[in-house]
N, C-alpha and C positions, 0 to 999 in steps of 0.2 A: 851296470847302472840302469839301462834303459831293461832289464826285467822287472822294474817296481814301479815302471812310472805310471802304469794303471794304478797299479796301490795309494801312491802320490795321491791321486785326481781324488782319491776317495778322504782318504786318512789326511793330508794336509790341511782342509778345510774344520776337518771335526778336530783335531791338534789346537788349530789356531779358534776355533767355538770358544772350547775349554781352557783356551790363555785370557780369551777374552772375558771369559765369568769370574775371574780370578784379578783381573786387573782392579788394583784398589781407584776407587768414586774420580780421588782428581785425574787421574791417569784416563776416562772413559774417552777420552775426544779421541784417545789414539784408535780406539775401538775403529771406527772407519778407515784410518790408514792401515792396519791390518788386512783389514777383508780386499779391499785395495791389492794389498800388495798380494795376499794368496789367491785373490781371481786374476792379477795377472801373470802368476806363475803359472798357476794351470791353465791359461789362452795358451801359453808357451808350450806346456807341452802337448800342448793339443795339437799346435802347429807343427810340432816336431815332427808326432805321430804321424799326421796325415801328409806330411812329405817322406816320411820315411816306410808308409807302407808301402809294400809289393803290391802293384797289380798286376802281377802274374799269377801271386796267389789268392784263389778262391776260400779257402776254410782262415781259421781265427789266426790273428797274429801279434805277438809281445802276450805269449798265453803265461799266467802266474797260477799254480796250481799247487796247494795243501791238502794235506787230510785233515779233516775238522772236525766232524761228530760221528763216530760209529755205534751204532745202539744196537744192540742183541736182544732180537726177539724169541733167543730159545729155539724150538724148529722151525718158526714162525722164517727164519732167517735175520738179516742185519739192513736197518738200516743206516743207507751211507751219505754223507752230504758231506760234499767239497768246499774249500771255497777258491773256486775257479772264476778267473778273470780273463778276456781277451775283444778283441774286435777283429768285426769282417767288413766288407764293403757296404754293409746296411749298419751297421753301430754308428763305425767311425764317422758318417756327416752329422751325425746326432750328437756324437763328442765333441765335434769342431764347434759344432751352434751353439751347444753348451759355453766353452770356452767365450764364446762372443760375448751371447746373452748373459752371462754372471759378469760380464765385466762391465759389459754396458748399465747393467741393474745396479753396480755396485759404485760407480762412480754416482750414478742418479740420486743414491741414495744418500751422498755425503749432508742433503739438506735436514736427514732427519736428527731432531734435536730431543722427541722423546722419548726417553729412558734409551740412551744408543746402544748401551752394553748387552740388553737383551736383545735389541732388535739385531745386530749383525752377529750374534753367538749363532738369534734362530735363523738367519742369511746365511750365515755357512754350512748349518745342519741343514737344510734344505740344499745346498748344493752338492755337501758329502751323498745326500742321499739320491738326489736326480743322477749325477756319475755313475753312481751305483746301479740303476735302474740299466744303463746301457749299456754295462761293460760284463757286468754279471753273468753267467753260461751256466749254474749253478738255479734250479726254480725256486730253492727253498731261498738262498742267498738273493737273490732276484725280489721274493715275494719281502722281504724284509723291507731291504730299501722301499721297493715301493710302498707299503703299508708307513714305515717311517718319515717320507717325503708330507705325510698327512698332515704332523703334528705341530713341526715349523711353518708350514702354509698356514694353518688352524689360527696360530696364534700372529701371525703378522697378518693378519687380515681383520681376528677381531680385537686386538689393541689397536693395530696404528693405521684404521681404516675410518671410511666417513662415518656418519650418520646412523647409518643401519649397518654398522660392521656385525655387529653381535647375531644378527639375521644373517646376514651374509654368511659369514663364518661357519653357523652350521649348518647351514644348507649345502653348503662345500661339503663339509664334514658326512652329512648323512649320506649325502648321493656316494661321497667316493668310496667312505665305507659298505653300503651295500653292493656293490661292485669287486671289492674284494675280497667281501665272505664268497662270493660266488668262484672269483682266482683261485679263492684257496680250496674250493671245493673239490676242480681240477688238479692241483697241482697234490692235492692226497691220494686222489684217484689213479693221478698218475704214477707216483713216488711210488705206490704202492701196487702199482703191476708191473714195470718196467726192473729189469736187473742190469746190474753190470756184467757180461759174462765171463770177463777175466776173472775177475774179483770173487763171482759166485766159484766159481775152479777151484781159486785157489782157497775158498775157506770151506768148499765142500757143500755150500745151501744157499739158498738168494740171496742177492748182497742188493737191494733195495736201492734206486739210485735216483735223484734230482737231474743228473746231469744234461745238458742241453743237446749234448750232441750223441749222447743215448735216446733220449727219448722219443726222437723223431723217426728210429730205427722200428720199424714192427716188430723185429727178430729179436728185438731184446724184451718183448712181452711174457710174460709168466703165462701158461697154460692155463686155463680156466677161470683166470682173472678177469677183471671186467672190461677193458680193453681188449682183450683174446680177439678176436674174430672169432673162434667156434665157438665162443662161450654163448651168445646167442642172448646176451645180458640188456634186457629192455630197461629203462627210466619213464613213467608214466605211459608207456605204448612206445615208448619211441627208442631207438636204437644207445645204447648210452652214450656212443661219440657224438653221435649227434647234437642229445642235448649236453654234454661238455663244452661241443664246440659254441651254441648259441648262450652257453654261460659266459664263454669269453667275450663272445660279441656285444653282449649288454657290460661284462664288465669294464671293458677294456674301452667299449662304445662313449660308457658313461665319461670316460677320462678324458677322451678328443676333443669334444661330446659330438656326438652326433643326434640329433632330430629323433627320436621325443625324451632323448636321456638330456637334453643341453642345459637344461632350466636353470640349476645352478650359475651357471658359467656366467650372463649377463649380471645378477647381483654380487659377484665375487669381484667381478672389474669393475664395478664401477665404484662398490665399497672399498676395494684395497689402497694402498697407497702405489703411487703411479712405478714405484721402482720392481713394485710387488707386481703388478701389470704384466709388468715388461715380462717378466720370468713367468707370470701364468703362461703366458699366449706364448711367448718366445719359444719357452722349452720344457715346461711342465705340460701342457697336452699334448705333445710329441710322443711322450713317453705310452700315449694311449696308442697310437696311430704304430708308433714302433712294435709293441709289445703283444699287438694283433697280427702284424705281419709275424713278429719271429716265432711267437708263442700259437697264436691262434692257427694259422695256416701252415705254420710251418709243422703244427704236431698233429692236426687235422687237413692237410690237402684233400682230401677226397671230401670230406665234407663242405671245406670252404667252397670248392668249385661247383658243388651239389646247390649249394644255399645266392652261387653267385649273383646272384638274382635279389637277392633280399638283401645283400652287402650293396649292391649299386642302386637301388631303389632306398636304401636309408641314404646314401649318398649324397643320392639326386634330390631327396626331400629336404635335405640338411642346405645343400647349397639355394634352392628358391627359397624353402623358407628363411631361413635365414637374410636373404637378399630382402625379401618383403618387409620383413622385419625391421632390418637396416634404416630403409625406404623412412619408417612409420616413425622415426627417432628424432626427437628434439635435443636431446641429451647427446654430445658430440662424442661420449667415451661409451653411451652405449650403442653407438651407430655401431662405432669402431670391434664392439665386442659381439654385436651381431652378424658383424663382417668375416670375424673367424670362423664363427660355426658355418658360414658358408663356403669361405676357402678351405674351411676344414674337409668339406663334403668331397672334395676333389680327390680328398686321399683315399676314400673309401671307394671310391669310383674306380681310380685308378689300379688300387688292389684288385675288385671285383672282375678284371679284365683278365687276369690271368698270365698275361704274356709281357714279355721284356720294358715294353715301351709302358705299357700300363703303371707297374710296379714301378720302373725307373722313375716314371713322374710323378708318383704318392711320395715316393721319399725324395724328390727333387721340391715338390709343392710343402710339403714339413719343412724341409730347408730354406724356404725362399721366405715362406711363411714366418718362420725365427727371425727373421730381418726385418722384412718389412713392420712385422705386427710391433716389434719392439721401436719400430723408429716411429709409429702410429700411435704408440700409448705415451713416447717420450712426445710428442708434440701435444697430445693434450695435454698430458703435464706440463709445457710449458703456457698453456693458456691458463689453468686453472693457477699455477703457483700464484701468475700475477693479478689476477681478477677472483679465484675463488669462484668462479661460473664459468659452468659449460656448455648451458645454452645458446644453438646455433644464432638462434635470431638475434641474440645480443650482441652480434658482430656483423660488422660490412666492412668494406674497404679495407682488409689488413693488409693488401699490399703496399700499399701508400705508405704506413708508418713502418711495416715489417718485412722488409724486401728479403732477406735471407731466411726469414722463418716460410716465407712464402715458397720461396725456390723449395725448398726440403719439404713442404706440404706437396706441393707438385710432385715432387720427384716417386713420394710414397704414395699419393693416390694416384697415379697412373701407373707404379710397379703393384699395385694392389689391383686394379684393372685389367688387368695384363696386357702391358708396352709392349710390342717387341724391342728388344735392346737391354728390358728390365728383368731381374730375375722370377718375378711371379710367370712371365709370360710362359717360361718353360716348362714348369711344375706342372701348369694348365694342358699345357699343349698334350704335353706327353701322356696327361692322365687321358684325357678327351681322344688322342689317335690310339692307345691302345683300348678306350670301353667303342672306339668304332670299328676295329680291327679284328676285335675278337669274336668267335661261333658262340662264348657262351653267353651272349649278350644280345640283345634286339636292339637295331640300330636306335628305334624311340629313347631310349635310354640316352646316350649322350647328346641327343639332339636336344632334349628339355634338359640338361647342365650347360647348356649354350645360353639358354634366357635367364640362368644367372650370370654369366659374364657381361650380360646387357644391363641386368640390371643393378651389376654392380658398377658397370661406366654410369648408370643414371642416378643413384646416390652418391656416390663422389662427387661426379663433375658438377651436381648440384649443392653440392656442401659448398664445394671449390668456389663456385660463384658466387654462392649466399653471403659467404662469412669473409675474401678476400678479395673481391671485383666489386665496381662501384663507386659511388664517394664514401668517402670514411666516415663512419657512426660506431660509436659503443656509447652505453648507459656513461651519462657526464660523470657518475663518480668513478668507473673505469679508463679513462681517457687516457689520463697522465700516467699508467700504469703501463699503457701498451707500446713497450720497449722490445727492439729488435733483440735477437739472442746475444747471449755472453759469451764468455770464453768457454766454459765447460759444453753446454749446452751445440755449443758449432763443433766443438771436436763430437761429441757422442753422436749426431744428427749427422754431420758430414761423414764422418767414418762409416756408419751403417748406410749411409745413400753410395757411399764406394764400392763397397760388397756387395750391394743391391746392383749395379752396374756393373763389376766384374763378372758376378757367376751369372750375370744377365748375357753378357756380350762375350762368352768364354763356358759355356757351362759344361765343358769335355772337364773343367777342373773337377766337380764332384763325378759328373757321370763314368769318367776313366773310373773310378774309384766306386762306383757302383755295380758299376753291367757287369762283372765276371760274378760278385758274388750272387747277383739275380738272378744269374743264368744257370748258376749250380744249383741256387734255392729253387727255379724252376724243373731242373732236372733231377733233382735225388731220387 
């Protein structure tokens, strides 16, 4: 049983879409307990999974492996593309966040009322397709989901988003798609000088291959291809991995986003609906951050390390600006959304380091970041449900009337600061000791990622005090609206402030379950 449960994570979601499009009008309300119940099968076995993997071992594990397209090219040779499924010590925290983030996004969304049928068919097609992005080991298999993750984002942003959803909407749309004509530029480039060597043996001529854990091998390069090393194959003056590799950079850049790709990213959160939110920042730009490490560095190391320089200085740009930015915000969901593109800068920092601690805190800071961000767009959405405005100024004193929304605003803007005891603080930490640790880096470099951590304590704690310290004021015809949380609302907020404090005060839980496969991605 447990060889399909990656299959599960993918296929149950898209099962239960298409039950849902098929469910006759009176029947729609069930549409929510559906998506309900299949995000919490897959938290389930997410949690299985990540108690049940070895860390002892370093390479993929619950690997599901088919033959799926073989296409003959005559002498040209064959190609071959799998559809291979598995995770290592860098997937699996990306699956577990997953499992969180769709479930926390899917109870939030019980309040949507229009048209529900489509909006949770395109909820679960977005979820079938994020799973897909990280379990996949297969690049063509890989590049689908991702390209596919577009269209369900697409259209629950510009249906059931505010005001300017329809702006919004494509400006998502255009940034992510020119990011991945670039992916797939690579992933042709590469399918198409890399062979299987068993597979070429036994059919006698190259057998063409996508696979993840070929690709990364030199020795499976075809002679005089464009990947070769003796092939001597320049792109504009420039070596072609090279510019391969800064295709990925921008592509993959654009999805985090990092600093000057981000643009997109603040008109999409603040246009979406808040459950939509949640899974942008939770676990939809993970998949950016993920897919540079395994894809980008992991099929170029000598370039990344080459370039590591312009990987931490987009980093370090990402996290001040972004901080300033923060700062400049009236709008309390785009503070929140320019808060990302700063925490987001941590990961590319962290990557740019090169060494255990580095890497361990990018995908420690992805993971903390899924938490936090999603308990930070669920509290705006609790302000806005009741008021319909998100202007800071239009609030003082919510502790007085909101003492429990208040605790769980504290708890996220000081694990978004980095507490120690909170899970942000260690993402940080580790990304910041390993870009000061490292030779391929100038100490100047993490030192100026340090005056975003200042100035992300001085946008918060200044929110903190604007909008809930004081005597109480909101606009008279918001008054009587300003009710502490409910039931649903304390379970979704309380449960993410838990796992914000667990993997805070315990973080051997993911990092066991990371450093071996770091260490092996470091040493191949």
């Amino acid at each position: 049983m447990t060889a399909f449960l990656l299959s599960f994570l993918i296929f149950l979601p898209l099962l239960a879409a298409v039950l849902i499009l098929f469910l006759p009008n009176r029947l729609e309300s069930l549409s929510k307990h559906i998506t309900i119940g299949i995000s919490l099968v897959n938290l389930l076995i997410c949690i299985f999974l990540f108690y049940s993997f070895d860390k002892t071992i370093t390479g993929y594990q619950f690997l599901e492996e088919a033959s799926w397209i073989n296409l003959d090219l005559g002498k040209l040779g064959v190609i071959n593309i799998n559809y291979i499924l598995g995770v290592d010590g860098i997937s699996l925290p990306m699956v577990l966040l997953g499992g969180i983030v769709f479930m926390a996004a899917a109870v939030a969304s019980t309040s949507i009322a229009k048209r529900p049928k489509a909006y949770f068919a395109f909820f679960l097609l977005l979820t079938s397709s994020v799973y897909g992005c990280f379990i996949a080991l297969d690049f063509f298999l890989f590049f689908l989901f991702f390209e596919f993750m577009l269209l369900p984002m697409y259209f629950l942003i510009g249906i059931w988003g505010g005001e300017r959803r329809e702006y919004a909407a494509m400006k998502f749309i255009i940034y992510t798609l020119v990011g991945s004509v670039f992916v797939l530029i690579v992933m042709l480039a590469m399918g198409l000088s890399v062979t299987n060597p068993e597979l070429s043996a036994t059919l006698g001529k190259n057998a063409f291959t996508f696979d993840f854990r070929l690709l990364s091998d030199p020795y499976n390069y075809v002679s005089g291809s464009v990947l070769d090393a003796n092939s001597g194959t320049h792109w504009f003056g420039w070596p072609v991995k090279s510019v391969l590799f800064i295709l990925l950079l921008v592509g993959f850049g654009i999805k985090l986003p990092v600093v000057p790709f981000h643009t997109w990213l603040p008109d999409a959160h603040v246009e979406a609906p808040t459950a939509i939110s949640v899974v942008l920042a939770g676990i939809l730009l993970k998949v950016g951050g993920y897919a540079f490490l395994r894809i980008g560095m992991g099929f170029f190391p000598q370039e990344a390390l080459d370039m590591a320089y312009i990987i931490a200085i987009l980093g370090v740009l990402s996290i001040i600006y972004g901080a300033f930015n923060a700062l400049a915000q009236d709008d309390l969901k785009k503070l929140i959304a320019y808060s990302s593109v700063s925490h987001m800068g941590f990961v590319f920092l962290g990557f740019a380091a090169f060494n255990e601690e580095g890497i361990n805190g990018g995908i420690y800071q992805m993971f903390s970041h899924g938490i936090l961000s999603s308990m930070l767009f669920l509290i705006v959405g609790v302000i806005y449900d009741r008021t319909h405005n998100r202007l800071i100024q239009n609030y003082r004193g919510l502790a007085s009337k909101m003492p429990l929304f208040t605790g769980v605003v504290i708890l996220a803007f000081f694990g978004s600061l980095g507490l120690p005891g909170i899970s942000g603080f260690i993402g940080e930490f580790f990304s910041l000791l390993g870009a000061f640790k490292t030779s391929a880096l100038s100490k100047w470099i993490p030192s100026l990622a340090v005056l975003g951590i200042v100035l992300s304590a001085v946008y918060l704690l200044w929110t903190l005090q604007r909008m809930f310290f004081g005597e109480f004021w909101v606009n008279r015809k918001m008054e009587e609206k300003m009710t502490d949380l409910n039931t649903k609302e304390v379970v979704l907020l309380f449960s993410l402030g838990f796992l914000a404090i667990l993997f805070g005060i315990y973080p051997n839980l993911l990092l066991s379950i990371s450093t071996g496969a770091v260490d092996a991605f470091l040493n191949k």
